[in-house]
C-alpha positions in Angstrom: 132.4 69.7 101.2 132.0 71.6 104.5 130.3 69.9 107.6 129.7 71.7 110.7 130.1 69.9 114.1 126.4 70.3 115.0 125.6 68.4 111.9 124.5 64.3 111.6 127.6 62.4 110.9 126.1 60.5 108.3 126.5 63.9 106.5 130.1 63.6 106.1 129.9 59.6 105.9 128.2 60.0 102.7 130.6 62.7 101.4 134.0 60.5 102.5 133.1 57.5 101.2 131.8 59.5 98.3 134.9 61.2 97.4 136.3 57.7 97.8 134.6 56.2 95.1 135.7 59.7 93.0 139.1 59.0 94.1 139.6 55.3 93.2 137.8 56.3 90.2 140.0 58.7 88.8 143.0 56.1 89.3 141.2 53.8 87.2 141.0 56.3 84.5 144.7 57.1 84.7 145.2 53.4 84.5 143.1 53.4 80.8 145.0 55.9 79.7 148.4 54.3 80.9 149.4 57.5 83.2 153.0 57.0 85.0 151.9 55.9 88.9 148.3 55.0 88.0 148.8 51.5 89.8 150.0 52.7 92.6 147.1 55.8 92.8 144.7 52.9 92.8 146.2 50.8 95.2 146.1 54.4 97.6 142.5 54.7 96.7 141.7 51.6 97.5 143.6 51.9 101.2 141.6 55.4 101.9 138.0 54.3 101.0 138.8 51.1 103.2 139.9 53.1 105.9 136.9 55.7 106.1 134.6 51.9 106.0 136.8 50.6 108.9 136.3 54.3 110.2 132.4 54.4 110.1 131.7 50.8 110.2 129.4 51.1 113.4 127.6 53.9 111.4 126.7 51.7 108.3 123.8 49.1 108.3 123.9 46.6 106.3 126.2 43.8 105.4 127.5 45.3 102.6 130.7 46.6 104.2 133.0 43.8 104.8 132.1 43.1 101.3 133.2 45.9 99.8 136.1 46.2 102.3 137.3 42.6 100.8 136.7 43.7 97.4 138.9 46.6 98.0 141.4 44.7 99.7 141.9 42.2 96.7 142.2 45.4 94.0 144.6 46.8 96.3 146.5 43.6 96.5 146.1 43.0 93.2 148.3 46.4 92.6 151.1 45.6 95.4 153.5 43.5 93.6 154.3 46.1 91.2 154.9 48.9 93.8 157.0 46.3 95.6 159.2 45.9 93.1 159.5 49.4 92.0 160.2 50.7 94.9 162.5 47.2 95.8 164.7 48.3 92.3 165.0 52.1 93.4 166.5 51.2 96.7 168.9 48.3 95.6 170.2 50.9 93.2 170.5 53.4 96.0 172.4 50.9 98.2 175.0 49.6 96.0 178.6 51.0 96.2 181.7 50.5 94.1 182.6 47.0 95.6 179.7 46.0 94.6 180.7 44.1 90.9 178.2 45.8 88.2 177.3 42.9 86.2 175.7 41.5 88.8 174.1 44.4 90.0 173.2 45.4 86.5 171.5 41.5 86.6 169.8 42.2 89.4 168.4 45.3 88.0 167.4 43.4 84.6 165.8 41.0 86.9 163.7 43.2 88.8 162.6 45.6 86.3 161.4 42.3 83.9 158.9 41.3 87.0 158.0 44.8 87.9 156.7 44.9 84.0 155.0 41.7 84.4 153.3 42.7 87.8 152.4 46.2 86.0 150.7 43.9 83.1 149.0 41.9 85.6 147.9 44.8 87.4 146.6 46.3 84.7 144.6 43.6 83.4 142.8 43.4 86.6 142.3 47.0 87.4 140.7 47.5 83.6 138.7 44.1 84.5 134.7 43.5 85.1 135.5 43.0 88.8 136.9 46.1 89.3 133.8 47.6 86.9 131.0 45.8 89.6 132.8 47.3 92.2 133.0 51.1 90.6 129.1 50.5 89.8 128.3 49.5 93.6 130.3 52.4 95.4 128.3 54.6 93.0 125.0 53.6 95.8 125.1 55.7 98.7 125.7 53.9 102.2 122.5 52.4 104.3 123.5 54.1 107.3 122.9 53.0 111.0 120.6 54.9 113.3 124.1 56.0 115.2 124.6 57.8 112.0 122.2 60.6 113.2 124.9 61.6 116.1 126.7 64.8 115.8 129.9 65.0 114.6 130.9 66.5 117.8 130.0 64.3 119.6 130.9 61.2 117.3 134.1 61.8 115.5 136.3 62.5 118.5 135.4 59.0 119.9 135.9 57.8 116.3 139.7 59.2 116.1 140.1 58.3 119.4 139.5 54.4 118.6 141.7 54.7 116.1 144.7 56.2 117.7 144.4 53.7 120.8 144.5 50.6 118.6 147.8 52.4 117.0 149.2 53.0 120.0 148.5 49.7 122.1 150.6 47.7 118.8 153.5 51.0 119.1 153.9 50.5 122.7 154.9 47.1 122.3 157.8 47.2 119.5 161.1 47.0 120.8 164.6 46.9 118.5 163.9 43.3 118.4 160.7 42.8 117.6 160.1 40.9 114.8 159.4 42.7 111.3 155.9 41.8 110.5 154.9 43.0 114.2 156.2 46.9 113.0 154.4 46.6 109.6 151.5 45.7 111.6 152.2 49.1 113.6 153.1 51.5 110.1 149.5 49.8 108.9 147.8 51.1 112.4 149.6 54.6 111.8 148.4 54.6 108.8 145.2 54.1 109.5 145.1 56.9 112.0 146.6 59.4 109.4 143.5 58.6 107.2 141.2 58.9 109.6 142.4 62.2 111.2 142.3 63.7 107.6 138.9 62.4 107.5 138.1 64.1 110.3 139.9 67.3 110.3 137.2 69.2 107.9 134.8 69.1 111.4 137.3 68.5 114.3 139.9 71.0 113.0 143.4 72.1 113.9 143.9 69.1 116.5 143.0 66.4 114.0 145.4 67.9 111.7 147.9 67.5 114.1 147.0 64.2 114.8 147.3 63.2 110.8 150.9 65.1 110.4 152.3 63.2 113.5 150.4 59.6 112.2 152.4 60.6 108.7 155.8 61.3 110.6 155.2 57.9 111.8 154.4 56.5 109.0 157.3 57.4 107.0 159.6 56.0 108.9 158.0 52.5 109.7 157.4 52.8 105.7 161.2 53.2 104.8 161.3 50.0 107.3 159.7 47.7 105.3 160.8 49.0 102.3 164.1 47.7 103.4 162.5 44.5 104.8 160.8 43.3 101.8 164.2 44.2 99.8 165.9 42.0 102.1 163.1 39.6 101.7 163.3 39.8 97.9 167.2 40.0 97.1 166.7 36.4 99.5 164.3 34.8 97.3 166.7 35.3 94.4 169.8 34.1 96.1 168.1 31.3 96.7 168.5 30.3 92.7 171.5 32.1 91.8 174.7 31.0 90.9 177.6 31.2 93.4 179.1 34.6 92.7 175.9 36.5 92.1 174.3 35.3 95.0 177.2 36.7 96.9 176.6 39.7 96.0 172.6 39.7 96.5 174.0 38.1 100.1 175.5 41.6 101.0 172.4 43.6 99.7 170.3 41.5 102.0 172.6 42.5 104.9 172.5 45.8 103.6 168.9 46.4 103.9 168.4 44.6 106.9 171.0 46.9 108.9 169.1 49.5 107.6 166.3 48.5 109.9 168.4 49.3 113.0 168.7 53.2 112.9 164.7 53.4 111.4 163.8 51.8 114.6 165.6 53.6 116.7 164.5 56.7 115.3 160.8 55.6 115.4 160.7 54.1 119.1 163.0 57.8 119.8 160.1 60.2 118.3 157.3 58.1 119.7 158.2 57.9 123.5 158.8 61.5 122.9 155.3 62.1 121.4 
């Protein structure tokens, strides 16, 4: 849907979060029919529709929001472990060289893909579940909007983007190649963020929002092959922790292997940003 700039911003309020709800439910759909990356569509849908709420929020009345913001959260949650470990499996396989002794890696492997089917189940059960049915049937109500919802969207989206980049920036200008992990997730959750919203915005605001959303994804990408590599490390840990001897020697130097990943993402992240 096209909005023009001149137009109320509760316009294209209604038409994001309504494509939104389209969106998370088309992933639920490809979830019934068992689709290959239906969790993981659902979990996205989940993060966009939260986003445009966060977006918006001082345009909605109401207290419905936070609600459905925490319901949201939960389904999305609900769908992470699986990814994790997907995604945790791909890269250990990726990461292991030929001193690396294959039973054990082929254990590891066993290990991993034998949660990743039980987190898929679990997944499953609650994405196909009346919880996530309530919610479908309450994002099919369109949003009690604010009387700040009758602003432009010239006028209102720029300041809207604006917020958004800010908050991501104040968190970036802070990381430094020691700062502690959770602090740059915090920061690839911020870019994130903007990304969505720029997209958001770009049918009214244009090229420069879409510039704004391909610099927010360039970011994105590489704080997200960051903690890709820190929950890996985080992972391979928790199973050395109850391994025998010889295996957990070799999860040992997977750990180390993904956390001196982190080094060259950061410094590539902290490069490209102070360049920005």
């Amino acid at each position: 849907m096209r909005v023009l700039a001149d137009e109320a911003v509760g316009v294209l309020v209604e038409a994001a979060l309504a494509k939104g709800a389209r969106r998370l439910q088309k992933a639920v759909r490809m979830v019934e029919k068992g689709e290959d990356d239906a969790i993981h569509q659902v979990r996205v849908a989940c993060r966009r529709l939260r986003s445009d709420l966060r977006l918006f929020r001082k345009l909605l009345a109401g207290e419905s929001t936070n609600a459905l913001r925490a319901e949201l959260a939960a389904l999305a949650q609900a769908c992470g472990e699986a990814r994790d470990l997907e995604v945790i499996a791909a890269l250990v396989k990726e990461s292991s060289t030929s001193e690396d002794d294959p039973e054990h890696l082929a254990s590891i492997l066993d290990t991993l893909t034998a949660g990743l089917e039980q987190a898929s189940a679990r997944s499953s059960e609650v994405v196909l579940g009346e919880r996530t049915a309530t919610l479908l049937r309450r994002l099919e109500t369109a949003p009690e909007l604010s009387p700040k919802a009758r602003t432009t969207c010239g006028e209102a989206l720029p300041e809207l983007l604006d917020g958004a980049a800010r908050q991501f920036a104040r968190e970036a200008d802070k990381l430094q190649p020691w700062t502690a992990d959770d602090d740059w997730h915090e920061v690839r959750l911020l870019a994130k963020r903007v990304r969505y919203a720029a997209n958001t915005c770009a049918t009214v605001l244009g090229d420069e929002a879409k510039a704004t959303a391909v610099q927010a994804a360039r970011y994105q990408e590489l704080l997200g092959q960051h903690q890709d590599h820190c929950a890996a490390a985080d992972a391979l840990t928790s199973l050395a922790a109850a391994a025998e001897p010889q295996l957990a020697f070799t999860l040992g130097r997977l750990v180390e292997r993904h956390r001196a990943a982190r080094k060259p993402l950061r410094e590539e992240f902290l490069s490209l940003y102070h360049r920005a």
